[in-house]
C-alpha positions as CSV (number, residue, x, y, z in Angstrom):
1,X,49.9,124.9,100.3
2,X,52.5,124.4,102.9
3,X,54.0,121.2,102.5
4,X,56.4,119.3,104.7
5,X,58.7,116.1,104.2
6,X,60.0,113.4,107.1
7,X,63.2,112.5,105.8
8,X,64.4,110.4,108.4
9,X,64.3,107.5,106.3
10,X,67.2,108.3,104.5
11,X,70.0,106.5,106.5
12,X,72.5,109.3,105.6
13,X,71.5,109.5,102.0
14,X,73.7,106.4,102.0
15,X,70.6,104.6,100.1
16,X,68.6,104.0,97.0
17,X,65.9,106.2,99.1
18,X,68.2,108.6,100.4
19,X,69.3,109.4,96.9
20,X,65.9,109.5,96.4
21,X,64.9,112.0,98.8
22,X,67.5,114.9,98.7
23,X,66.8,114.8,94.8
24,X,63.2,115.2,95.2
25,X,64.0,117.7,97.6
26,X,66.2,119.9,95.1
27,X,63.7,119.4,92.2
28,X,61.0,120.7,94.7
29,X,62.9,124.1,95.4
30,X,61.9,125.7,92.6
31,X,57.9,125.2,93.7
32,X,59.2,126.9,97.2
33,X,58.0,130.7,95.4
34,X,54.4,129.2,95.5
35,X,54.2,126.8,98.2
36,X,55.8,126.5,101.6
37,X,58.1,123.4,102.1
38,X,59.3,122.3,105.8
39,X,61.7,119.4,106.0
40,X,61.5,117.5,109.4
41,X,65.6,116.5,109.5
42,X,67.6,114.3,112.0
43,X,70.6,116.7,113.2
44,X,73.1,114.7,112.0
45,X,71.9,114.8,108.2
46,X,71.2,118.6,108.3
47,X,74.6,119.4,106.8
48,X,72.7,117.5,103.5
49,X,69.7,120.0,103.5
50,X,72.1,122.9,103.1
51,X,71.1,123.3,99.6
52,X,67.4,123.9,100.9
53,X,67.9,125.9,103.8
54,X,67.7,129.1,101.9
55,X,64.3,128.3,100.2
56,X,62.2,125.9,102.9
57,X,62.4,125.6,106.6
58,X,64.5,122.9,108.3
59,X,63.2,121.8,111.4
60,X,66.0,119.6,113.3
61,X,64.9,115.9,115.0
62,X,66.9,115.2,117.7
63,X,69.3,112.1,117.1
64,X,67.9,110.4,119.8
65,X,65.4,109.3,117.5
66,X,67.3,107.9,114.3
67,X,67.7,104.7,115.7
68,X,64.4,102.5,113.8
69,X,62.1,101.9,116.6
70,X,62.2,105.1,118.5
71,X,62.0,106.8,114.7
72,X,58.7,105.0,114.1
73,X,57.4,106.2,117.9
74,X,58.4,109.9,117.3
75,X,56.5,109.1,113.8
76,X,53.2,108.2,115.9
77,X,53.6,110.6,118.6
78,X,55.7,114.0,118.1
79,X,55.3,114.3,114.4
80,X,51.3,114.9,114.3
81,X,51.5,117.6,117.0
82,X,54.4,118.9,115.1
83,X,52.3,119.1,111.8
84,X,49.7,120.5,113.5
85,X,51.1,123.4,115.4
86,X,53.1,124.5,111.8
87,X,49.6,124.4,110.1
88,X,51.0,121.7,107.7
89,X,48.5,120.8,104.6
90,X,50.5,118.5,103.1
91,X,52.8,115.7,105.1
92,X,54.7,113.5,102.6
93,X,56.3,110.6,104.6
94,X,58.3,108.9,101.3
95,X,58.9,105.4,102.8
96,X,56.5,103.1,103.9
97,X,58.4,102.4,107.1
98,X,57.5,105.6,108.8
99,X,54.0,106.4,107.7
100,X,51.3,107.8,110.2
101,X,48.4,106.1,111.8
102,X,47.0,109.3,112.9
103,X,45.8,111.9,110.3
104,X,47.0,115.4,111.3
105,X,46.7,116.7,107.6
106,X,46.5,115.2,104.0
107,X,48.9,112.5,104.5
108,X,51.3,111.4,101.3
109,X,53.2,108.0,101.4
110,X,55.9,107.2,98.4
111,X,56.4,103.5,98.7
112,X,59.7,102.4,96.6
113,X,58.9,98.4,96.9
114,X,57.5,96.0,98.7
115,X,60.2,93.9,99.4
116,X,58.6,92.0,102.1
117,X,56.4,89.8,99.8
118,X,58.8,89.0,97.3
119,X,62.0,88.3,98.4
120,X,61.9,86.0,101.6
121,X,64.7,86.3,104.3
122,X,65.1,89.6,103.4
123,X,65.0,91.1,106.5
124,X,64.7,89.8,110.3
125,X,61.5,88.3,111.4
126,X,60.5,91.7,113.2
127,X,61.0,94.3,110.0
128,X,58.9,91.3,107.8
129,X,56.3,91.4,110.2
130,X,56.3,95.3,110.2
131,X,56.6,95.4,106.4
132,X,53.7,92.6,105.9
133,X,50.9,93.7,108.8
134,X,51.9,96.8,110.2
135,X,52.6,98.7,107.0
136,X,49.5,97.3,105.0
137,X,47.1,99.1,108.1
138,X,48.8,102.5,107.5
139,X,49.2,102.3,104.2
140,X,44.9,102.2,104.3
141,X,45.1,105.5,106.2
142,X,47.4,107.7,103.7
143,X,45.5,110.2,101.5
144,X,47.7,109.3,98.6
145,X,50.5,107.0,98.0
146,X,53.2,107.7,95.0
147,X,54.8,104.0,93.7
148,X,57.9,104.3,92.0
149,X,57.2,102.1,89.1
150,X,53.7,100.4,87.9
151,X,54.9,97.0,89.3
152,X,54.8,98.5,93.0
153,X,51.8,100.0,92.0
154,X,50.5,96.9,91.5
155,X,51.7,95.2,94.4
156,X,50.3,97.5,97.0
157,X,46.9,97.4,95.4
158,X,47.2,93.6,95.5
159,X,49.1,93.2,99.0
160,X,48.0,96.0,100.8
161,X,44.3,96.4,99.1
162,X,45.1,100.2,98.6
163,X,42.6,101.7,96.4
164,X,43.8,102.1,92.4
165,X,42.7,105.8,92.2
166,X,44.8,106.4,95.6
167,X,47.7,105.2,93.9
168,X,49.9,107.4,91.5
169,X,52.6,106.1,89.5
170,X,55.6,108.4,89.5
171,X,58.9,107.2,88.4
172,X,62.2,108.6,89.9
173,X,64.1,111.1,87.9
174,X,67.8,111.5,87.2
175,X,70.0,114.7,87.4
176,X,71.2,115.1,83.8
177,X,73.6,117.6,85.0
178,X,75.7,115.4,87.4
179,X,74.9,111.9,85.0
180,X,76.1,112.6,81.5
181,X,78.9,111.4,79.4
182,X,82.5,112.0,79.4
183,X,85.9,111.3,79.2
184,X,86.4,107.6,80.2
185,X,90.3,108.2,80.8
186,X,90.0,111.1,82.8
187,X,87.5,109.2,84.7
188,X,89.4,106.3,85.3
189,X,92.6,108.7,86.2
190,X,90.2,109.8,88.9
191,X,88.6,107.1,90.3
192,X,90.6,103.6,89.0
193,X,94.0,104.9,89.1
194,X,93.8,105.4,92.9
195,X,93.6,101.9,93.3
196,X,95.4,100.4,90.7
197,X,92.4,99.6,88.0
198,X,93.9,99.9,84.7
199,X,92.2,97.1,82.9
200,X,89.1,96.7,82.0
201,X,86.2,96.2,84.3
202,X,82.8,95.4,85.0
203,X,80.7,97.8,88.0
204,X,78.9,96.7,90.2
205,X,76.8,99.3,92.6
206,X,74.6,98.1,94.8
207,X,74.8,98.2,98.5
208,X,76.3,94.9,99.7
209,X,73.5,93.8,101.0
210,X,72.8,89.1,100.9
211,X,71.2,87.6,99.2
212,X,68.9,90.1,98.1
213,X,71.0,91.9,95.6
214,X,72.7,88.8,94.5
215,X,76.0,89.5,94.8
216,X,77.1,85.6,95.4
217,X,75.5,84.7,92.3
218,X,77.5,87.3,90.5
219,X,80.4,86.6,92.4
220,X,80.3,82.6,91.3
221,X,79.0,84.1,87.3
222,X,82.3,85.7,87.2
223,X,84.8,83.1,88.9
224,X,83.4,80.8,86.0
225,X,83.5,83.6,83.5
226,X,87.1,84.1,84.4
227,X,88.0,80.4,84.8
228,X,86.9,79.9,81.3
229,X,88.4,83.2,79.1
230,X,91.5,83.8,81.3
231,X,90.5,87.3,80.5
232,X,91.8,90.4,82.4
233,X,88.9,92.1,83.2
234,X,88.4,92.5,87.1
235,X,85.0,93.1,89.0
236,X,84.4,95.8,91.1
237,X,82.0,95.9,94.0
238,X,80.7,99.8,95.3
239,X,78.4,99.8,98.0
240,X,78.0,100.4,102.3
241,X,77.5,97.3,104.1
242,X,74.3,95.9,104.6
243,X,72.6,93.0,106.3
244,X,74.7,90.2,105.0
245,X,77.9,92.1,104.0
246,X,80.3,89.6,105.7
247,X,78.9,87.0,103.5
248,X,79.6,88.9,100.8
249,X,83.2,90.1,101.5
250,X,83.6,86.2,102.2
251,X,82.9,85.3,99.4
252,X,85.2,88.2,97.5
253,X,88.2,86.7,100.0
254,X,87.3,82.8,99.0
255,X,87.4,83.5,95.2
256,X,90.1,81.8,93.0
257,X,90.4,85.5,91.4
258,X,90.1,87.4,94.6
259,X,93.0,89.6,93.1
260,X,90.9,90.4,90.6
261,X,87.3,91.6,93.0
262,X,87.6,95.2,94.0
263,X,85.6,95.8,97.3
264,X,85.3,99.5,97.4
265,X,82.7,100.1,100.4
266,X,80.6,103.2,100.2
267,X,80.9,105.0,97.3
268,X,80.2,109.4,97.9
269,X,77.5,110.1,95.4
270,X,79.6,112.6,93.9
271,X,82.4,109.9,92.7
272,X,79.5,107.6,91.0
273,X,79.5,109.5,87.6
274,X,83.2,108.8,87.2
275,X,82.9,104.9,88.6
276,X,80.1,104.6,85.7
277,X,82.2,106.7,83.2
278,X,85.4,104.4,84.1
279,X,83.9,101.1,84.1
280,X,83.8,98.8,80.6
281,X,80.5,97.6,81.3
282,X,77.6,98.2,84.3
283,X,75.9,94.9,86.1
284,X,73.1,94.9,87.9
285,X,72.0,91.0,88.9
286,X,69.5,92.1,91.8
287,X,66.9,89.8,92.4
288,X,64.0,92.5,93.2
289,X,63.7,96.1,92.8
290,X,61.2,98.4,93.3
291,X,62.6,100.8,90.4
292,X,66.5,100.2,90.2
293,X,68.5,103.7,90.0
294,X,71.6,102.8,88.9
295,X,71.0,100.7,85.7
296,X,70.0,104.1,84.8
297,X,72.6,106.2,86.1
298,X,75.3,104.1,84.2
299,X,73.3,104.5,81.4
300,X,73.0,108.0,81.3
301,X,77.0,108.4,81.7
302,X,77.2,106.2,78.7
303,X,78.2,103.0,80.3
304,X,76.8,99.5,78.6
305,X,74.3,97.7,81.5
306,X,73.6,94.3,81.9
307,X,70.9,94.1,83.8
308,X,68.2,91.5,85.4
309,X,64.4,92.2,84.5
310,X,62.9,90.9,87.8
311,X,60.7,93.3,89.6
312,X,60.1,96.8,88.2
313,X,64.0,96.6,86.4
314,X,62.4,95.3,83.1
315,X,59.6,98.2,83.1
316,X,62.8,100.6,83.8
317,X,65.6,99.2,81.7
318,X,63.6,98.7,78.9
319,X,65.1,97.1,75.9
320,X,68.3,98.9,76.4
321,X,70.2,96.4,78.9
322,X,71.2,92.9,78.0
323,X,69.1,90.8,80.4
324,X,71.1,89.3,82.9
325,X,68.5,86.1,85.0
326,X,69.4,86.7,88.4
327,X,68.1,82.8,89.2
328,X,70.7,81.4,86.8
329,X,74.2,81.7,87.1
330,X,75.6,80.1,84.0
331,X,73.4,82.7,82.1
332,X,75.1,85.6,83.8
333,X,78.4,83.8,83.2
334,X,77.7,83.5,79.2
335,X,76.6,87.2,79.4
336,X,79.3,88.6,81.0
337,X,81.4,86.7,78.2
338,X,79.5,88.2,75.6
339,X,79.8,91.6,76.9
340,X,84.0,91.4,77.3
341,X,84.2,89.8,73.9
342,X,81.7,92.0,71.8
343,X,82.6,95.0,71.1
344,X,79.8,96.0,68.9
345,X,77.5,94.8,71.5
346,X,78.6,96.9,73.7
347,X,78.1,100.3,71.1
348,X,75.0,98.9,71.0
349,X,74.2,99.0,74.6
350,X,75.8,102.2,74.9
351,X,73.7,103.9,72.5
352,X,70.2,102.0,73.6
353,X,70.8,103.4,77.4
354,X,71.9,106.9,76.4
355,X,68.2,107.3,75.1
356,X,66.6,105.3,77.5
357,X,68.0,107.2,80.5
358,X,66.7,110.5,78.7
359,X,62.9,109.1,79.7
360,X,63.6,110.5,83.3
361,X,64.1,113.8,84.7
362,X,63.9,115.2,88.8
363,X,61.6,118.0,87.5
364,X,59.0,116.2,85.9
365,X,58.7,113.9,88.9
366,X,58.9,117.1,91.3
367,X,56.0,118.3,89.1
368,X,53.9,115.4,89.2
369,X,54.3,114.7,93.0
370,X,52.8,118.3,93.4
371,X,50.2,117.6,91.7
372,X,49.9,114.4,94.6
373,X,49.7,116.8,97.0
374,X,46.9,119.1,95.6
375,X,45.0,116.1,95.4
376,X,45.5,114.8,98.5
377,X,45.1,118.5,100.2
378,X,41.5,118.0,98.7
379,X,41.0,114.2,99.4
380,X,41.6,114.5,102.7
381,X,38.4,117.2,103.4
382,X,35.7,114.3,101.3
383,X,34.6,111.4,102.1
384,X,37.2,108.4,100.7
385,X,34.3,107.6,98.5
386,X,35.3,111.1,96.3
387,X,37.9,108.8,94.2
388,X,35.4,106.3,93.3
389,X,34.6,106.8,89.2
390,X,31.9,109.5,88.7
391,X,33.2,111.5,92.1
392,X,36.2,112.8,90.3
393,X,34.6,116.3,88.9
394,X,34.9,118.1,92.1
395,X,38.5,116.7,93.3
396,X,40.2,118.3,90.0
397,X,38.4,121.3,90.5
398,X,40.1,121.8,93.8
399,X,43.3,120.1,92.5
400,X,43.4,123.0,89.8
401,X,43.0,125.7,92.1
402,X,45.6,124.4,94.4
403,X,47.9,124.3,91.9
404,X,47.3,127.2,90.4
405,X,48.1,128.9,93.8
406,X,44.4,130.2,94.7
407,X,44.5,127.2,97.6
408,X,45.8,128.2,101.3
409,X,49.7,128.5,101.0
């Protein structure tokens, strides 16, 4: 097949979904000796594609067209003529933002949430009217959409009346090899020492982004918390500014134990490993998530997560984070407390997210988004009726035989 990615969502790979993309994107390279891959990249991020460049095609995007709305145009204009003069099979557009109305080749969505209809106020009156209308019409014209988790899965069969058999839950992996265990003092010699953490701490990394990741109620949880123990431990906030930043970094300023609330901005992926590794003990209050990364991340360096359940974070967390309710701020307050004072808790929660973050892996998901395209390479030639139950026969047939490399590379 040859398959190509828009990755022009990924705001820098400062983002949940520009994490997302460039590890997809690595886990795919292997696959690059039976398929051909080209990634559609905005100049400025083609510095983070150099790990690629030796085994797919990077076609640069002018940066005239990273700002949002002339993105989406270049989307809807230049993109299909793009696709179609390379001979694409397979476009994979992995954000909901940017998918095409026009149908060049099989066309592959990955939709990470669907913020729009759960969290109000979450963004201006504009996005929420492209996220709610706009998005639902082109999501009805993709060949195949991948949901991160089975609770987005849900929601875009009930919001945007997608098809079930069109939908294929696939959840993010993790990279073992840069998320793994070690030594907390080196990593706080590293990371904490640089700015004078020496005590313990909890982590918080999110980007700051109001209210939708809840910072303020964390924020208020931990004045209480701190007014109540006179304990040492400090909060520390990692994370670019988002829509609502000042509010947070307000609020961080206004606190009674603003000596105590660590700000760090934008965190390099490559420096997360040691934050988790450093920090006593991982929060993560968000109020909606389409999958939540980091709870995961924290746990797979060994850090103990508290972490809220709303959304898809229960489905991903499992039973291995003490559940913080995002609504409620007393509760985070008395769980926070628990977490500083109980050290065997803490073992506990160590050991429970070890295992749990073992449940994900970038190959598996690579593997199983390949098998997205085959079917959509074939979904796209038959009438949408093909997926309906009793169709299928025919559709795995050709899936196989795409896979297997006998379909047109």
């Amino acid at each position: 097949m040859r398959i190509a990615l828009s990755t022009s969502v990924m705001q820098r790979g400062r983002s949940g979904v520009g994490q997302h993309v460039l590890s997809l994107v690595r886990a795919l390279i292997p696959a690059a000796a039976r398929h051909e891959f080209t990634l559609f990249v905005l100049e400025g991020d083609l510095p983070l594609f150099a790990f690629a460049s030796a085994s797919m095609r990077l076609l640069p995007v002018p940066e005239r067209h990273r700002p949002p709305v002339r993105d989406i145009i270049w989307h809807q204009t230049a993109l299909p003529r793009l696709v179609q003069r390379h001979g694409i099979d397979v476009l994979h557009v992995p954000s909901y933002r940017r998918m095409l109305w026009t149908r060049p080749c099989a066309l592959v969505a990955t939709i990470h949430d669907l913020a729009p209809f759960n969290l109000a106020g979450k963004y201006d009156w504009a996005r929420m009217f492209y996220g709610r209308v706009v998005a639902r019409r082109l999501a009805l014209r993709q060949d195949a959409i991948v949901a991160v988790s089975a609770t987005t899965a849900r929601d875009i069969e009930f919001h945007f009346s997608v098809p079930a058999g069109r939908i294929t839950v696939i959840p993010n992996g993790l990279d073992h090899d840069q998320f793994r265990p070690g030594s907390r003092a080196l990593a706080l010699e590293a990371v904490g020492a640089p700015r004078g953490l020496k005590g313990p701490f909890f982590l918080y990394v999110a980007r700051l982004e109001h209210p939708a990741k809840n910072h303020a109620g964390l924020i208020e949880a931990f004045n209480r918390f701190k007014a109540s123990t006179g304990s040492p431990w400090r909060l520390v906030l990692a994370g670019g500014d988002w829509h609502g930043a000042g509010t947070i970094r307000g609020l961080a300023r206004a606190s009674p134990f603003a000596r105590d609330i660590d700000v760090l901005g934008f965190v390099p992926s490559a420096d997360l490993p040691d934050w988790y590794r450093a920090a006593d003990v991982f929060v993560f209050p968000s109020f909606h998530e389409g999958f939540g990364m980091p709870p995961i991340e924290a746990m797979a360096c060994a850090c103990p997560v508290l972490s809220s359940t709303s959304g898809a974070l229960g489905e991903t967390v499992g039973a291995a984070a003490g559940r913080l309710d995002p609504l409620e701020v007393e509760q985070i307050r008395a769980q926070l407390t628990r977490a500083a004072s109980d050290g065997a808790w803490r073992e506990h929660l160590r050991a429970a997210g070890l295992a749990r973050a073992r449940a994900f892996d970038w190959k598996a998901t690579a593997e199983a988004t390949l098998g997205v395209y085959a079917r959509a390479a074939v979904a796209s030639a038959l009438p949408r009726g093909a997926l309906e139950p009793g169709r299928s026969g025919r559709l795995e047939e050709s899936r196989a035989n795409l896979l297997a490399g006998t379909g047109r590379k």
